[in-house]
N, C-alpha and C positions, 0 to 999 in steps of 0.2 A: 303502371302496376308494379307492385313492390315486389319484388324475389326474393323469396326462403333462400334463410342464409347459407343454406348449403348448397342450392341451385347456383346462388353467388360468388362461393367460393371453387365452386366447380369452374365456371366462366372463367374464372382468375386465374384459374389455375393452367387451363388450355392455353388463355392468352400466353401466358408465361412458355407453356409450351412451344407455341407456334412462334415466338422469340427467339430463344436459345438453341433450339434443334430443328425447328423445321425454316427457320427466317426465312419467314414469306417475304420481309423488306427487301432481298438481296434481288426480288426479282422482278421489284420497279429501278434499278439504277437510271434507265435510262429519262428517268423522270423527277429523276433526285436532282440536285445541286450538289456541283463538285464543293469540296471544301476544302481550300487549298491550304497543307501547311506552309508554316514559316519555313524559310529556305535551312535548308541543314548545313551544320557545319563539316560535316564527314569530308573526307577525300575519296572517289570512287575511283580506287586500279583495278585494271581489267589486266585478264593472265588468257591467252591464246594455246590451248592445246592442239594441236598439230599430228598426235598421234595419242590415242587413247586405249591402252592395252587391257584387253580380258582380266581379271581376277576372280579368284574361288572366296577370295577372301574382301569382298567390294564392305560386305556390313561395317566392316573393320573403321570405314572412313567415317562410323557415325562419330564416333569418339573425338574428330576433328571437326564438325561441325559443330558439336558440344563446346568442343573450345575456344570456335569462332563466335559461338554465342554468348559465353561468358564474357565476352568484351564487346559485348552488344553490336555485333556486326550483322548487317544486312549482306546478301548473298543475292546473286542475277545473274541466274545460267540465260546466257544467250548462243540464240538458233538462226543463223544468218543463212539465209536460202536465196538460191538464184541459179537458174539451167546451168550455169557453168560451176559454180561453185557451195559447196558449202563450211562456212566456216565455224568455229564453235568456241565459246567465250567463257569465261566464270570472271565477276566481277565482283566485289566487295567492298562496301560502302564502310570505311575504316574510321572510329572516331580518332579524334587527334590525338588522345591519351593512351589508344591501344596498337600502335607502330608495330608490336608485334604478332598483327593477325596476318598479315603477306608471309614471315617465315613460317608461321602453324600451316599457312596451306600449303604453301611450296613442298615445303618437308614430306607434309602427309599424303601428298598428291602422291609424287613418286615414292615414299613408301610399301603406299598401300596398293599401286599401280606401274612394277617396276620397270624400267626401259619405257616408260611416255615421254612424250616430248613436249614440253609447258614455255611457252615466253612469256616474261613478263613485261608489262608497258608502266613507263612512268606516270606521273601527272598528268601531265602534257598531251602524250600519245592517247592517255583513254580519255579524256576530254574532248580532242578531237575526233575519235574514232567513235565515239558516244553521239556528237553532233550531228555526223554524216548518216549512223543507223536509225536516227529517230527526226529526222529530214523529213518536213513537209513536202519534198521535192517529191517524194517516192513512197509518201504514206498518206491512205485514203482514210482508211477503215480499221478502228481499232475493235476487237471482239475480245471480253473476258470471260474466261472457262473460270470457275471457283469449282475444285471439284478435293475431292480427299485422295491420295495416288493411292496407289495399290502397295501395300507393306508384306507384301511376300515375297521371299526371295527367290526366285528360279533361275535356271541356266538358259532360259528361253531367252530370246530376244526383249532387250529393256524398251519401257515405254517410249521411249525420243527414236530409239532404235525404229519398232514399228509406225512409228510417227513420219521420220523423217519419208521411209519408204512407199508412202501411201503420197506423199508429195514429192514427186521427183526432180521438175522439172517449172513448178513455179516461183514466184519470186513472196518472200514473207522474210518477218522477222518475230521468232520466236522467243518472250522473257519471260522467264518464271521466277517471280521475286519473292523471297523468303524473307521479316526480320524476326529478330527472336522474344520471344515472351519470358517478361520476368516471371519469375517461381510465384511473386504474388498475385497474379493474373491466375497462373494455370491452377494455382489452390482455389481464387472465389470460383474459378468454371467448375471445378469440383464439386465445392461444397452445393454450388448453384445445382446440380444436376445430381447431388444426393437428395438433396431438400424435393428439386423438383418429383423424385421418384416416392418419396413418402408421403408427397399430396396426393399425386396419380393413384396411388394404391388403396386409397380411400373408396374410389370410384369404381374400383375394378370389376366388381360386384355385387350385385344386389339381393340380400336375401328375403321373401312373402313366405307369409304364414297363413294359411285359412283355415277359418274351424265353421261349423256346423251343428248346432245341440239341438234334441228335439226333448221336450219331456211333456209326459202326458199323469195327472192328477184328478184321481176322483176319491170322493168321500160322505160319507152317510152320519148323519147324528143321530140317536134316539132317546129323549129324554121326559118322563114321565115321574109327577110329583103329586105328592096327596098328603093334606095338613089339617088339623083338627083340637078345637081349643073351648075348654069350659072354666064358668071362676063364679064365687058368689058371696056376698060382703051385707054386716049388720052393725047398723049403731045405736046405741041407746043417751042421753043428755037429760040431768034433773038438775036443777038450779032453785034457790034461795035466799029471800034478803028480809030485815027488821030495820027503823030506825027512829027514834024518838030525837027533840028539840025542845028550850024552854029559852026565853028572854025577860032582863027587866031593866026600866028606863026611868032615871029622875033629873029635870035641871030646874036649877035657883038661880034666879036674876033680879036681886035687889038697886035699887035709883036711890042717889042722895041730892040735894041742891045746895049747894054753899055759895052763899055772898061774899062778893069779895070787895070791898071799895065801890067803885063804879060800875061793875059789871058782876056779871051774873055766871059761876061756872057749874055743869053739870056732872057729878062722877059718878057712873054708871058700875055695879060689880055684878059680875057673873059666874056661877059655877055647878058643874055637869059631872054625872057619876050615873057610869054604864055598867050596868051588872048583864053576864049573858052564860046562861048555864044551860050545856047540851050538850047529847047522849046521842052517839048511832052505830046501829049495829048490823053490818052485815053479816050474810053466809049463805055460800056457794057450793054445790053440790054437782057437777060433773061424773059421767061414766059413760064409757063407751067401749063397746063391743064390737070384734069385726072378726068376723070368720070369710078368710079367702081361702078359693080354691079353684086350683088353674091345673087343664088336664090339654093335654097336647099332644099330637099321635101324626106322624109325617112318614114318609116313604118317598125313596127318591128311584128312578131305575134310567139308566144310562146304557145306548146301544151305538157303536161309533165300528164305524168300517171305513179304512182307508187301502187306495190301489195308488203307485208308484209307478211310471214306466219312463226310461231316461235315456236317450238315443244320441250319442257326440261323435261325430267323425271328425276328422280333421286332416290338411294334404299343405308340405312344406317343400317350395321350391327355390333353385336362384337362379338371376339372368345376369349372365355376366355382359359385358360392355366391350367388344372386339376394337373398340376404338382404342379406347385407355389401356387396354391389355398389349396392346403392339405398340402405345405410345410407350409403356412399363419396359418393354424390351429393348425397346430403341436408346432409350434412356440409360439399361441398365449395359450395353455394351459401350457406351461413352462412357459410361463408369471403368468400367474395366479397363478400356481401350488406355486411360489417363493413369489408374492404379495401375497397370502392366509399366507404362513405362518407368516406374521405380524413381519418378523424381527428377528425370532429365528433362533438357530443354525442350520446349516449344517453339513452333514460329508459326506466323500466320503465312497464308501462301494465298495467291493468284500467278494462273496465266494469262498472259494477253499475246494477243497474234496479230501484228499490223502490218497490211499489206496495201498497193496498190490498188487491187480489186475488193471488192467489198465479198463476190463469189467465194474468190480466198479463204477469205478473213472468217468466214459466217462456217465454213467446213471446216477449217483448221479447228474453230474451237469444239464445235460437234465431234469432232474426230477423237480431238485430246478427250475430251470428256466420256466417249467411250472406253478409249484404252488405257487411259489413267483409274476407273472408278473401277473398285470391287464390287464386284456381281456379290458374293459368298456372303459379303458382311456390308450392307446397308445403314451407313452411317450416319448419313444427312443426303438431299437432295443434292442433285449439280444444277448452277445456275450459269446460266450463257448471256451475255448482253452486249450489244453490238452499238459503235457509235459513228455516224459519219463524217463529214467534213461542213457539215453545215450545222450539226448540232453544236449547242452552246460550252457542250462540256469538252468538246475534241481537243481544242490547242491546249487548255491548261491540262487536260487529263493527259496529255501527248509529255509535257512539260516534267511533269509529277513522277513519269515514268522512266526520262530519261536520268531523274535525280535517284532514282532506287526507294522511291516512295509510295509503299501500300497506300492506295488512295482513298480518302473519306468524301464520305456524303452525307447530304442532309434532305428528309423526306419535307415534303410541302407542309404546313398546318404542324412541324414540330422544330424544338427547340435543339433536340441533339442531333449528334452527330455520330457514325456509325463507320467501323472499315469494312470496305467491300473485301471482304477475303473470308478464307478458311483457315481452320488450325491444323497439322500437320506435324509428325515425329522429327526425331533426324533420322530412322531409318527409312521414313518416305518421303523424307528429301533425298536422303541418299538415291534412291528407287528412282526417283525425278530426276537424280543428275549423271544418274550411270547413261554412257552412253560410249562403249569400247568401237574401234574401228574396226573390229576384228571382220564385220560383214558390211558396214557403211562407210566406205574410204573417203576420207578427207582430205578433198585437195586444196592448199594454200592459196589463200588470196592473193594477188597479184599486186595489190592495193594496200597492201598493209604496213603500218608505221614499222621503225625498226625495233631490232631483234635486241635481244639482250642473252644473256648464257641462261641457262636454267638454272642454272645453282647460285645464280647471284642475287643479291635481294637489294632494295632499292632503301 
């Protein structure tokens, strides 16, 4: 059965919906196909803070994320848990051509966070420190949170802060990898999510009209006619005629015979005279009389009554559409959310938790996903998906993770390809990477590559 085209374009419309803001895709992964990129070229150094000091002034570091992103750098805060120790990482996936994103962070680290304590590892050392944290030996269960963190800033304890506390004493490893969105990605999400908000608002509401007319019509003729007609006519005709004829007739036909030699010829003469004398006379006498006379007498009487009665009500209502009006909302604060941030970087973001026990792994992300999402402002769902040691996607998705690479899938019965993540500012990355020791003390791993100065750059 065919669908009014605006039934149709409503469909289209949702679909598109259910896409961009509510991607119900995100929450089959575990049924998706990993899509593995091509190996990157990037260098990934990891920097060990050792001491992480309070500031009033934390927003402050958005402004070096910003400049980590203009050199297209990926970011990977790691959360290394274990009863005896916790250790805490920021790694950065460096392209070849941007050598100077290690001093943007160094700089801005202790800048913005004075008296920390940062080491940085070469090559070498986070290559191999990279190998040992994402070790099949010690990893079961990987579980991804895609959630939006919380972009407000309080003095309260930060999200990794209440995180770390809620897990004291078991063994995980926490990454939250960040890469950055060029300007022209976060303009088509834009424009996508203007557009989307000027179809929605077609739908928003409906407005009926009823009417009701009664009318009631009576009417009466009365017509009376009377006609009367007299006439009367005479003719009179005399006629007359004479005519007189005379004729006279003579013919002469004399015979000769003359011989001729031998034979005999005969020559015959003839000759005729017609006299014919005649006289005629008519005459015609016609008259005619006629007397008409035509009398006529009519009378017409006309009697007409008419009654009119006309009775119209009429009742105007509208039903609005609670669906479309909360999807108009939801929509309209991604709008704003994107216009607020005045044109800086983007990055897409996921957490993953990968632990020994699967128990772990399945809380850890429930957990994050609680304390990272804002209650106030409902932006998009959170999606959780957990993978074991026996599904298909484990070891390359384990692989993808250790390279600092937002990982792609691709749904069954389709040709693209889609990143499991979220979009995310830099002041909730910031939000996601604050994490002062002021209340959770960080004691050094015993295991850790060597030291370098802090103020020295590689």
């Amino acid at each position: 059965m065919l669908k009014h085209p605006l039934e149709q374009q409503f469909s289209s419309t949702l679909h598109q919906y259910n896409s961009c803001v509510q991607k119900d895709y995100l929450n089959t992964l575990d049924c998706a196909t990993l899509y593995t990129n091509k190996k990157s070229q990037n260098q990934i150094l990891l920097f060990k803070i050792t001491n992480f000091t309070t500031s009033t002034t934390a927003h402050y570091f958005t402004y070096v994320f910003n400049a980590l992103a203009s050199l297209n750098t990926t970011i990977g805060i790691i959360l290394e848990r274990s009863p005896k120790k916790l250790n805490f990482y920021i790694g950065l996936s460096i392209a070849p051509s941007a050598p100077t994103a290690i001093e943007i962070f160094n700089q801005g680290f202790l800048s913005t966070f004075p008296n920390s304590k940062i080491t940085a590892y070469d090559s070498n050392q986070s290559k191999a420190l990279l190998n040992n944290l994402f070790s099949l030996e010690h990893i079961s269960t990987i579980t991804s949170t895609i959630v939006i963190p919380n972009n407000t800033y309080t003095d309260t304890k930060s999200i990794l802060q209440n995180f770390s506390s809620l897990f004291p004493s078991e063994n995980y490893i926490t990454l939250l990898l960040a890469t950055p969105i060029s300007n022209s990605e976060t303009k088509n999400c834009l424009d996508t999510f203007i557009n989307l908000f000027d179809s929605l608002s077609q739908f928003q509401q409906s407005n009926f009209n009823c009417g009701n007319n009664v009318a009631h019509n009576k009417s009466r003729t009365v017509t009376t006619n009377q006609s009367s007609s007299c006439g009367s006519s005479c003719t009179n005709t005399n006629s007359s005629s004479n005519g007189t004829s005379a004729a006279n007739y003579t013919n002469i036909s004399p015979s000769t015979t003359v011989p001729l030699g031998n034979s005999t010829r005969i020559v015959n003469m003839s000759a005729t005279l017609n006299e014919a004398i005649g006289a005629n006379q008519n005459s015609s006498h016609s008259k005619a009389n006629a007397d008409n006379k035509s009398c006529s007498n009519g009378q017409s009487e006309a009697n007409m009554a008419a009654t009119n009665l006309s009775d119209s009500s009429s009742i105007s209502f509208c039903k609005q559409n609670k669906l479309v009006i909360d999807a108009i909302a939801l929509v309209n604060n991604l709008i704003t959310r994107l216009t607020n941030n005045n044109g800086s970087p983007m990055f897409y973001f996921n957490a993953f938790f990968l632990t020994p026990l699967a128990s772990t792994s399945i809380r850890a992300g429930f957990t994050y996903a609680g304390l990272a999402k804002d209650s106030s402002l409902n932006l998009e769902p959170s999606f959780i998906t957990t993978w074991h040691t026996n599904h298909c996607n484990f070891r390359p998705l384990l692989k993808e993770l250790k390279n600092f690479q937002i990982p792609e899938f691709k749904l069954p019965h389709s040709t693209k390809h889609f990143k499991a993540c979220t979009t995310i500012t830099s002041q909730e990355l910031v939000n996601t990477f604050y994490f002062p020791t002021t209340d959770s003390k960080i004691i050094p791993s015993t295991s850790t590559p060597s030291k370098s100065s802090p103020s020295s750059s590689l």
